[in-house]
C-alpha positions in Angstrom: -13.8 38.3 1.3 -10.5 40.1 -0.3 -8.6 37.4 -2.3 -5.5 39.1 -1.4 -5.2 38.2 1.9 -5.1 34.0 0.2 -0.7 34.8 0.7 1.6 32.5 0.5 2.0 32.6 4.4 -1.2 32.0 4.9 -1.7 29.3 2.8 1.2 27.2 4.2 -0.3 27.5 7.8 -3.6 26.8 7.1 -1.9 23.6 4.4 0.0 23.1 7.6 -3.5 23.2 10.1 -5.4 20.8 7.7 -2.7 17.9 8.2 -2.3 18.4 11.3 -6.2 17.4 11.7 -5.7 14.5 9.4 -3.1 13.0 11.8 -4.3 13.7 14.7 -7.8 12.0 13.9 -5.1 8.9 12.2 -3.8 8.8 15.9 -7.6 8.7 17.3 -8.3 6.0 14.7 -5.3 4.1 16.0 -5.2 4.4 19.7 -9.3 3.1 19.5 -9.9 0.6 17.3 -10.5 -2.8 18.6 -8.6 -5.1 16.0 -4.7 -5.9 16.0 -4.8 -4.9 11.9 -6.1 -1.3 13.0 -4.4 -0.3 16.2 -0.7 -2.7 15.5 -0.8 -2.6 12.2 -2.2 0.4 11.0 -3.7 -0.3 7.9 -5.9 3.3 8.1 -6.1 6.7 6.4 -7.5 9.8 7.5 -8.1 12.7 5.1 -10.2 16.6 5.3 -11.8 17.9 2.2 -13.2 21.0 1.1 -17.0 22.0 0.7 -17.2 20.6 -2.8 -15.8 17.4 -1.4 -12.0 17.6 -3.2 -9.5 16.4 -1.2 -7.4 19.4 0.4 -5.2 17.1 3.3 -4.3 13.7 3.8 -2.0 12.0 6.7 0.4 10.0 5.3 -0.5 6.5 6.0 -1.1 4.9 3.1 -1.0 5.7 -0.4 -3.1 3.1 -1.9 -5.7 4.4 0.2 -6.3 7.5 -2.2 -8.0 5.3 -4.1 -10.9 5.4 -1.6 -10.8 8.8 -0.7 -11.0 10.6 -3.5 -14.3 10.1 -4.7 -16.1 9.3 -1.6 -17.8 13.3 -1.1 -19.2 13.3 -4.5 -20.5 10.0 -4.2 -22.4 11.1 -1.1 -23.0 14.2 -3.1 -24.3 12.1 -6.4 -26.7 9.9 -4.0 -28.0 12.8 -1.6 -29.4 16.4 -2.2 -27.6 19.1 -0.4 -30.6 20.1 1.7 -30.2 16.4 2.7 -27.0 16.7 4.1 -27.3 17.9 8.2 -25.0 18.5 10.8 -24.7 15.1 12.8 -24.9 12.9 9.6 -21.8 10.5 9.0 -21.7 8.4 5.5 -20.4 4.7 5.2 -18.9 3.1 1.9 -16.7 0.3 0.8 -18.0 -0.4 -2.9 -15.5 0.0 -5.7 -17.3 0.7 -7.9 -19.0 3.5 -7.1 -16.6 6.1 -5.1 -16.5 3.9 -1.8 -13.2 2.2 -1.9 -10.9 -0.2 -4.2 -11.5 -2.9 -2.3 -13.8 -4.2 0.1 -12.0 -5.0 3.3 -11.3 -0.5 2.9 -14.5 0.7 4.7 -14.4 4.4 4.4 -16.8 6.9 6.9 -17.1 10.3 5.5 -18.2 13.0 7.7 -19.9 17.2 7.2 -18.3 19.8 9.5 -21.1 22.8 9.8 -20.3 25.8 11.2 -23.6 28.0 12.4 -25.7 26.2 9.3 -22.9 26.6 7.1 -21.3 23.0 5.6 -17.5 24.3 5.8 -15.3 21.3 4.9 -15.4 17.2 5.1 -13.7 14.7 6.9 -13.2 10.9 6.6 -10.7 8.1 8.3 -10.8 4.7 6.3 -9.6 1.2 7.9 -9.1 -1.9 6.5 -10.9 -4.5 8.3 -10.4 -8.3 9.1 -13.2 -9.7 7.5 -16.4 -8.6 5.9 -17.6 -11.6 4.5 -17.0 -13.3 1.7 -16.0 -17.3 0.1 -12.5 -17.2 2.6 -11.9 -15.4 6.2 -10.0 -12.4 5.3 -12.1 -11.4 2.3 -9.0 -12.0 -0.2 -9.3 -15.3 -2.2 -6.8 -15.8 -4.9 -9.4 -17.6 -6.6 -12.1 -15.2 -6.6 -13.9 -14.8 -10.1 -16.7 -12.0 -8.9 -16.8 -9.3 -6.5 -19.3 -10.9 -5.0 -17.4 -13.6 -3.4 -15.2 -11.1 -1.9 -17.6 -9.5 1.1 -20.0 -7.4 1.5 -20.7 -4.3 -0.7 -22.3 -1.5 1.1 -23.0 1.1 -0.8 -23.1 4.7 0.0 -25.4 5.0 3.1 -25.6 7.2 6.2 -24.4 5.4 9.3 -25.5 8.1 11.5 -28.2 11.0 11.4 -28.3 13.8 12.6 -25.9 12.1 15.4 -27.9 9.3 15.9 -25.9 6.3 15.2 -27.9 4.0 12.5 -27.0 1.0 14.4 -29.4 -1.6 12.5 -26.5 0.0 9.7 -23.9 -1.4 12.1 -25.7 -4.7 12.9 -25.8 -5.4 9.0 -22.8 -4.7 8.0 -21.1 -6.9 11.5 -23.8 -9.9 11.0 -21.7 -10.2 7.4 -18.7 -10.8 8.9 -17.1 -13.9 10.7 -16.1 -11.0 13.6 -19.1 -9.3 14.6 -17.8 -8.0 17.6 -14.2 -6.5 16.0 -16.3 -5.3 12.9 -18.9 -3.3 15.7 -15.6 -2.2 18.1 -13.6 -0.8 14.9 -16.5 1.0 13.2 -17.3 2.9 16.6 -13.6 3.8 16.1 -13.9 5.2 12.6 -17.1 7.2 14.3 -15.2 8.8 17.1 -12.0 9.4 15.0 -14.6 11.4 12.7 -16.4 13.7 15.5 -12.7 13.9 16.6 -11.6 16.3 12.8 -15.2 17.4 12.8 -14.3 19.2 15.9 -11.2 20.7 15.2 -12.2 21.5 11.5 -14.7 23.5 13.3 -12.5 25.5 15.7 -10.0 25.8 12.2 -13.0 27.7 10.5 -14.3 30.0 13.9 -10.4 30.9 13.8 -10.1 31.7 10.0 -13.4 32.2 8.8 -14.4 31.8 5.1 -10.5 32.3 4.4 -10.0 28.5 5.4 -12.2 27.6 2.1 -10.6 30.3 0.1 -7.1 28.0 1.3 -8.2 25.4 0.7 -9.2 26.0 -3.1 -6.1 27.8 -3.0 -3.6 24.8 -1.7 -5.1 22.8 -4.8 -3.9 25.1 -6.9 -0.9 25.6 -5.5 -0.4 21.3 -6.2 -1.5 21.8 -9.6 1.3 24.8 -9.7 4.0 22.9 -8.4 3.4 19.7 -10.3 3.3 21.1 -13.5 6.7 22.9 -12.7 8.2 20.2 -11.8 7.2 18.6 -15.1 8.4 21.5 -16.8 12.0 20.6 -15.7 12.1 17.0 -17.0 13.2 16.5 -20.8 10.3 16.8 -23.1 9.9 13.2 -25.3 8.4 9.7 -24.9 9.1 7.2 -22.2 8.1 3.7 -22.3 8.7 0.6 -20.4 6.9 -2.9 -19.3 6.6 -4.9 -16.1 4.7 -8.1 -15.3 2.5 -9.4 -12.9 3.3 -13.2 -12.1 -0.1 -14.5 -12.9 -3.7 -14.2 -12.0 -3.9 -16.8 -9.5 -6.0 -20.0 -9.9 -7.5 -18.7 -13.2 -4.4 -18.5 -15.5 -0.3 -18.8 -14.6 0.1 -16.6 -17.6 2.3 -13.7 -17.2 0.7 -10.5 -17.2 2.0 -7.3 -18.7 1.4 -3.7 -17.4 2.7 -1.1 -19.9 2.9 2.5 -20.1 3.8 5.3 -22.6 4.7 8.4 -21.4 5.2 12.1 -23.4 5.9 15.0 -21.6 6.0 18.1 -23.3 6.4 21.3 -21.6 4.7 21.4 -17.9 2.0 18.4 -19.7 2.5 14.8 -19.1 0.2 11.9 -20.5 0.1 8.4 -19.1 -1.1 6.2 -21.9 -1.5 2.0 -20.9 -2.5 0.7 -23.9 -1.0 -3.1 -24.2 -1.8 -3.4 -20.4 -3.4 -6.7 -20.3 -7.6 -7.0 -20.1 -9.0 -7.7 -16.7 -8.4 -11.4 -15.5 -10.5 -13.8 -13.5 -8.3 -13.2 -10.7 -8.0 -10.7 -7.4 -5.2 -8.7 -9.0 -7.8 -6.3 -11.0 -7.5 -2.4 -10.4 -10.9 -0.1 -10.6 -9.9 3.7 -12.2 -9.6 5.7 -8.5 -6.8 3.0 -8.0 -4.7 4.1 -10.7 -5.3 6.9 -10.0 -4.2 7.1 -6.3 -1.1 5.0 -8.1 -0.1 8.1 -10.5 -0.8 10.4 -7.9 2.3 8.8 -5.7 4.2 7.8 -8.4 4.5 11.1 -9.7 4.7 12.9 -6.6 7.4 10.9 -5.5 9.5 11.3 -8.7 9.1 14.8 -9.7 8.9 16.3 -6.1 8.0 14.5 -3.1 7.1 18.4 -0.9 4.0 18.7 -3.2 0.8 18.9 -0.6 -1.2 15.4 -1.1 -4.6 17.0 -2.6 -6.8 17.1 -5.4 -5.1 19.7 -7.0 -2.3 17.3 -8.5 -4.4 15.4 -10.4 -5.2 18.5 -12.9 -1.6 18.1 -13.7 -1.5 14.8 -15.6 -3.7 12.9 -17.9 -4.1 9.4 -17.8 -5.5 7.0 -21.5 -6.8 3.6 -19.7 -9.3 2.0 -22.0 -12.2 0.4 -19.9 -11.5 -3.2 -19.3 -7.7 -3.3 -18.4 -6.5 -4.9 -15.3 -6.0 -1.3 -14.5 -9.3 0.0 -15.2 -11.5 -3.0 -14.3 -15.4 -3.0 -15.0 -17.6 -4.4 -12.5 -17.9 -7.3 -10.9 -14.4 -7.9 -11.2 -12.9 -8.9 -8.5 -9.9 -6.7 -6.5 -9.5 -8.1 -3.2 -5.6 -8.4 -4.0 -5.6 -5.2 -6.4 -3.0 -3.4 -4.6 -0.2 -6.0 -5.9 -1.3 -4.6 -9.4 -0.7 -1.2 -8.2 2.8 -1.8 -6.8 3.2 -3.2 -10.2 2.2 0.5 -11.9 4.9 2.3 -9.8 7.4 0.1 -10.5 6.3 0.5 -14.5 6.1 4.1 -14.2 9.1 4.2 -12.3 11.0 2.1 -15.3 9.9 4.6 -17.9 10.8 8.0 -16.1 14.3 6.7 -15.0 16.1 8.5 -17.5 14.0 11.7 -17.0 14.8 11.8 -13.2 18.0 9.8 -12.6 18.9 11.0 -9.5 15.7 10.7 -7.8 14.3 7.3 -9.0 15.1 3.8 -7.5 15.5 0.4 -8.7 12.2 -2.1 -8.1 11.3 -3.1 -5.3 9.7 -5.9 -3.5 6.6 -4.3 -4.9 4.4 -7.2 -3.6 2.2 -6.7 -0.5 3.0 -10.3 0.8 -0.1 -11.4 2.7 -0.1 -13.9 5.3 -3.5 -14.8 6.4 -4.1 -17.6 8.9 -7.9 -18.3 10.4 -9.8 -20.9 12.4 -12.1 -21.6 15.5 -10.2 -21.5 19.0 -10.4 -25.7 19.8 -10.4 -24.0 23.4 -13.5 -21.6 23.0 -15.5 -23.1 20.3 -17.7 -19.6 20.1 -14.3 -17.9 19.4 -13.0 -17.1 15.7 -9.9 -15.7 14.6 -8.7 -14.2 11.1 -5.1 -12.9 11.5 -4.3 -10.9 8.5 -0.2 -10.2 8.0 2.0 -8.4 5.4 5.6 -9.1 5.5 7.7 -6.2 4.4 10.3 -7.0 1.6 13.2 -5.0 0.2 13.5 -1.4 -1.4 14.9 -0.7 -4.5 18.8 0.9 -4.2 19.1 4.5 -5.9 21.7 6.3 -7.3 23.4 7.6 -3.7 22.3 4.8 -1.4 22.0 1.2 -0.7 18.1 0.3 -0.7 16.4 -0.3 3.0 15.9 -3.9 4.1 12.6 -5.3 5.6 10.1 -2.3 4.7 6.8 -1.4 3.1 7.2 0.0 -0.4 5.0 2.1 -2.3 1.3 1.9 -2.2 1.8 0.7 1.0 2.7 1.9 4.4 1.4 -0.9 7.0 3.1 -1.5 10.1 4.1 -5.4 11.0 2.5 -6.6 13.8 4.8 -7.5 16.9 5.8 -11.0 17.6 4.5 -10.5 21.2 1.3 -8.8 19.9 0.3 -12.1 17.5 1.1 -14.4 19.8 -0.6 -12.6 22.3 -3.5 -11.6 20.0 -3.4 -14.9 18.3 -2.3 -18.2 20.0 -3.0 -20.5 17.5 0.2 -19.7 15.6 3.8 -18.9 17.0 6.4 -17.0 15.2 9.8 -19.5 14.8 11.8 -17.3 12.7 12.0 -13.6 11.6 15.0 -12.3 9.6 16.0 -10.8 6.9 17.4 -12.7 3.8 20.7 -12.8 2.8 21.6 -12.5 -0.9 17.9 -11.6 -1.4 18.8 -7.8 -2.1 20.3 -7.3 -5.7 24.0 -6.5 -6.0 25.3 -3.0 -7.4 27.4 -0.6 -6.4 24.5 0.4 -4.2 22.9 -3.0 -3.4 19.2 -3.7 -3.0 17.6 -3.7 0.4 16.7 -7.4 1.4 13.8 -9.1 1.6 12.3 -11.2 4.7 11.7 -15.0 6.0 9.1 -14.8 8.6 8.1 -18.8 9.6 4.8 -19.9 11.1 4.2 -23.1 13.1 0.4 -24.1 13.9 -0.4 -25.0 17.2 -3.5 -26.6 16.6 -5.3 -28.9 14.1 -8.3 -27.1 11.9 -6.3 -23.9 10.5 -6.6 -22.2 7.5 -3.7 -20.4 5.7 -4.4 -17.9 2.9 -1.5 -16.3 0.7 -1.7 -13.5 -1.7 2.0 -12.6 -3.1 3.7 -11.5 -6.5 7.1 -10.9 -7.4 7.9 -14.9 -7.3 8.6 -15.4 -10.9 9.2 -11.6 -12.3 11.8 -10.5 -10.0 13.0 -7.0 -9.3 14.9 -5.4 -11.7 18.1 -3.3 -11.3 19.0 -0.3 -12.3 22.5 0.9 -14.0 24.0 -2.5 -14.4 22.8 -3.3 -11.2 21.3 -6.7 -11.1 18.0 -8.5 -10.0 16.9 -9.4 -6.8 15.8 -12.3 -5.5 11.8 -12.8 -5.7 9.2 -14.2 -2.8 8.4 -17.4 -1.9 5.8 -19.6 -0.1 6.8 -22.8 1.8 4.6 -25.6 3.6 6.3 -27.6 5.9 4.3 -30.8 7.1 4.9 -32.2 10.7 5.6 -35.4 9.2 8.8 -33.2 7.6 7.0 -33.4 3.7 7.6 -30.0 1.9 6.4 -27.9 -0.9 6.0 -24.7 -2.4 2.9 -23.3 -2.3 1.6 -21.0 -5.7 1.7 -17.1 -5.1 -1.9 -16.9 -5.0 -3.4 -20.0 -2.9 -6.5 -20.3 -1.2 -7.9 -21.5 2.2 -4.6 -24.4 2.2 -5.9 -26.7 5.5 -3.4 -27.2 8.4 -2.4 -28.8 11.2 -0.6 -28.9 14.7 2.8 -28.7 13.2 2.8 -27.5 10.2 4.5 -24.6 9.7 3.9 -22.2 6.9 7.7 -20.2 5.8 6.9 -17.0 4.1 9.7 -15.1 2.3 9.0 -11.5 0.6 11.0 -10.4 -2.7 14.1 -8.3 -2.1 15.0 -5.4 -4.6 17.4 -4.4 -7.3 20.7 -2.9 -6.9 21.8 0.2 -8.7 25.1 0.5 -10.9 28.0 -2.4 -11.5 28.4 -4.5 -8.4 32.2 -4.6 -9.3 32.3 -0.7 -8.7 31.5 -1.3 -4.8 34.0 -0.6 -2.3 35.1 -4.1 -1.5 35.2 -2.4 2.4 30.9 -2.0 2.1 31.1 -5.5 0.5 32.9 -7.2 4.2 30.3 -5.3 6.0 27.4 -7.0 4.6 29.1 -10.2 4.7 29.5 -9.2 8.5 25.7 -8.5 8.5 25.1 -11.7 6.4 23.5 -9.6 3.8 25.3 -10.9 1.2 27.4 -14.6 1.9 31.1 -15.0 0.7 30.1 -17.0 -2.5 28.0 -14.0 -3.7 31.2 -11.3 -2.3 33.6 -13.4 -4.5 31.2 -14.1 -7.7 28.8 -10.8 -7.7 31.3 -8.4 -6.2 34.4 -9.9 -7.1 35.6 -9.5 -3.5 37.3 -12.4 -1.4 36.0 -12.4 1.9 38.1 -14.8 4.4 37.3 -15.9 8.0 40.0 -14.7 10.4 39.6 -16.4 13.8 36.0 -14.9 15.0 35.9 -12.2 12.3 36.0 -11.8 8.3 38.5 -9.8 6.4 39.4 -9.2 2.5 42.0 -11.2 1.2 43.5 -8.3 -1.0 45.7 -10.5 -3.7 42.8 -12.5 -4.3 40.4 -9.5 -4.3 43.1 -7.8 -6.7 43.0 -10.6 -9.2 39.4 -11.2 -9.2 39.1 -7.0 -9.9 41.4 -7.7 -12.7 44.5 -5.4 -10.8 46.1 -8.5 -9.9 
């Protein structure tokens, strides 16, 4: 095959062609599965590889996700021969450990495309499910000590052969869970939504030929290329900075430091963690193809967000993580809340590079994937068990140009919330009394931080069991700029007999009752720049919004905000004399 017909052209279509199969088998994965946390919330990736098993494409779902992708091929590849691999066969993982996720609830099918004999490219669609097993429903316990209270591990196995479904496979694997009949209607999902990219991968390579694969290699190269530009362009030197986790749950309520050291020197970069703290008896560990799926977005994000998501960036950066580290956990340590860590790493990352990229970084973020996780038998079908699984979005960090976005996923993450109607629907045990977003949770500047949430539970029945995984409750976003902190999460129990506490971050399997009701507020963000420096006209707008009350107008902002009938306005003199222009 001429090399020269590998043109720039060509290689943006076929770039192009690739994602468009990775979507559309995201939108199979979505419109079929049988769980609310698959088709509502759409906690799924989808991804196409090349021969060799590098990742060439991946739909943007969600980031953390990498993690699981990009070693699963040469696992399979590691466990089978070649001449072992036929058309028809489908491969199931979910072990950290070894290539098949970075955590275990992420079960990941990974699938051959042959053309005419010849193996021409990979697919694979990964969901997070429910349950699969484990000391708590949900398979996230923030007092988990072992991997091995945290579900099932399934190593690398083939799920079907030769397209024959495995299904004793199937019946293991949904035996282990508390929802056999979710965990066998969401794995035939991932099955179709694979037959659905081995399909088109198929018609891409009748269409192109052995030019797709020569694309392919090339797209990865052409990451690697633009990466390493855009390193080129930052300021050579060393950047450093340090964030902390809250704690480790149950096993120690000491803080927990994640540092970095960063030199860039020409188009090189180096990512160095030593100080980072050693892996904890905790959830919050992190194995290696986490980290690395977390420096993968980070630096795409900063340097140059129109890079192509493939393997190709990952030539492009080095990465010093002593085996260990929270970061680079050995096993059996467990990681059922390990993507918390990982928002943790951007935000570190993020810290460090901010005088390198200025105008393209923002401040923290709620960087915590505040879980929610509420289970129990139906007291009306005593056959019937339910695990609802929830992340409340939080606040985004301001930037530079803008004020940061309110109620969102941040980061490593990208999940949808699931729809009032949908839970309660779904899910009667629990009914949703309040939804908003919190004022003055978003951190003042002259771009303010987006704001954080208050979503509030009440049981309807007795026999319930609440689960909550969170950070960002004591270590609270940090501004940017002279912009200042936002405000951090929080976890409330409300007794029906009106007794109320705060429940830790990390708390497991809390029993409750018909009236109780569980209030779960998510971290808002830092602001960017002096709060004084904002228009006081953006400042009456947000009190209008209540995004920010009239105490924090007059004592953050400096601006005098006055009710007026059945409206606000500034009071200028006071305004004026508060500004110092009085």
């Amino acid at each position: 095959m001429d090399k020269n017909r590998v043109d720039a052209v060509t290689i943006e279509i076929v770039g192009n062609l690739l994602l468009s199969i990775a979507e559309e088998m995201g939108h199979a994965l979505i419109r079929s599965a049988y769980s609310t946390n698959i088709k509502e919330r759409r906690d799924i990736s989808t991804a196409v590889f090349d021969p060799e098993g590098n990742m060439v494409s991946q739909a943007e779902h969600v980031a953390m996700h990498l993690g699981s992708l990009l070693g699963i091929v040469h696992e399979v590849y590691k466990k089978f021969e070649t001449s072992e691999i036929h058309e028809g066969d489908m491969f199931i993982g979910n072990d950290p450990y070894n290539g098949g996720g970075t955590h275990l609830p992420d079960i990941t099918l990974v699938a051959p495309a042959f053309v005419e004999g010849k193996l021409v490219g990979w697919v694979a669609n990964l969901a997070h499910h429910s349950d699969v097993g484990g000391k708590v429903p949900g398979s996230t316990s923030g007092d988990a000590i072992s991997i091995f209270q945290e579900g099932l591990k399934i190593p690398i196995v083939r799920i079907m052969k030769e397209g024959t479904l495995e299904k004793d496979i199937v019946n293991f694997i949904a035996t282990n869970s508390r929802l056999p009949k979710e965990r066998h209607g969401d794995l035939q999902a991932q099955v179709a939504t694979n037959t659905v990219g081995i399909k088109r991968l198929k018609e891409a390579y009748r269409r192109y030929g052995d030019l797709l694969i020569e694309s392919m290699h090339e797209l990865q190269n052409y990451a690697e290329r633009k990466l390493k530009a855009g390193i080129k362009d930052l300021k050579d030197g060393i950047y450093t900075f340090t964030d902390y986790m809250d704690d480790a749950g149950v096993a120690s309520k000491n803080p927990i430091p994640i540092r970095v050291r960063i030199e860039i020197k020409d188009d090189t970069m180096t990512l160095n963690f030593a100080g980072t703290n050693p892996q904890v008896n905790g959830p919050i560990n992190v194995t290696y193809n986490g980290l690395l799926a977390t420096v993968f977005y980070s630096l795409k994000a900063l340097i140059n967000p129109d890079i192509p998501s493939n393997a190709g960036i990952y030539r492009a950066f080095k990465i010093e993580c002593e085996e260990g580290l929270i970061i680079n956990a050995k096993n059996p340590a467990p990681v059922g809340a390990r993507i918390d860590t990982c928002q943790r790493v951007v935000d570190t990352i993020f810290g460090a590079l901010a005088p390198a990229v200025p105008d393209r970084v923002i401040a923290a973020c709620n960087s915590s994937v505040t879980s929610a996780i509420f289970s129990g038998k139906d007291p009306r079908d005593e056959d019937k068990f339910f695990v609802y699984l929830e992340v409340v979005a939080g606040g985004s960090g301001a930037s530079r140009y803008k004020d940061g976005l309110s109620g969102v996923q941040v980061h490593m993450t990208n999940t949808s919330n699931l729809p009032v109607e949908a839970l309660e629907m779904e899910f009667p045990l629990v009914t949703v009394n309040r939804y908003e977003l919190r004022e003055d949770s978003g951190g003042a500047g002259t771009n303010r931080g987006g704001l954080g949430i208050t979503r509030e539970y009440e049981i309807m029945f007795d026999g319930i069991s609440y689960t909550g995984l969170g950070d960002r409750q004591i270590f609270l976003p940090w501004g940017l700029e002279g912009g200042l902190e936002g405000a951090g999460g929080a976890y409330f129990l409300e007794r029906h007999d009106g007794s109320r506490q705060q429940l830790p971050s990390k708390c497991t399997d809390i029993p409750l009752n018909k009236g109780d009701i569980i209030s779960v507020r998510t971290p808002g963000s830092g602001g960017y720049g002096d709060p004084v420096r904002r228009e006081p006209e953006r400042v009456l707008m947000d009190v209008i919004d209540r995004k920010v009350s009239p105490k924090n107008a007059a004592a953050l902002y400096r601006v005098k905000v006055i009710k007026d009938g059945y409206t606000w306005k500034i009071d200028e003199a006071e305004t004026n004399m508060l500004r110092g222009r009085g």
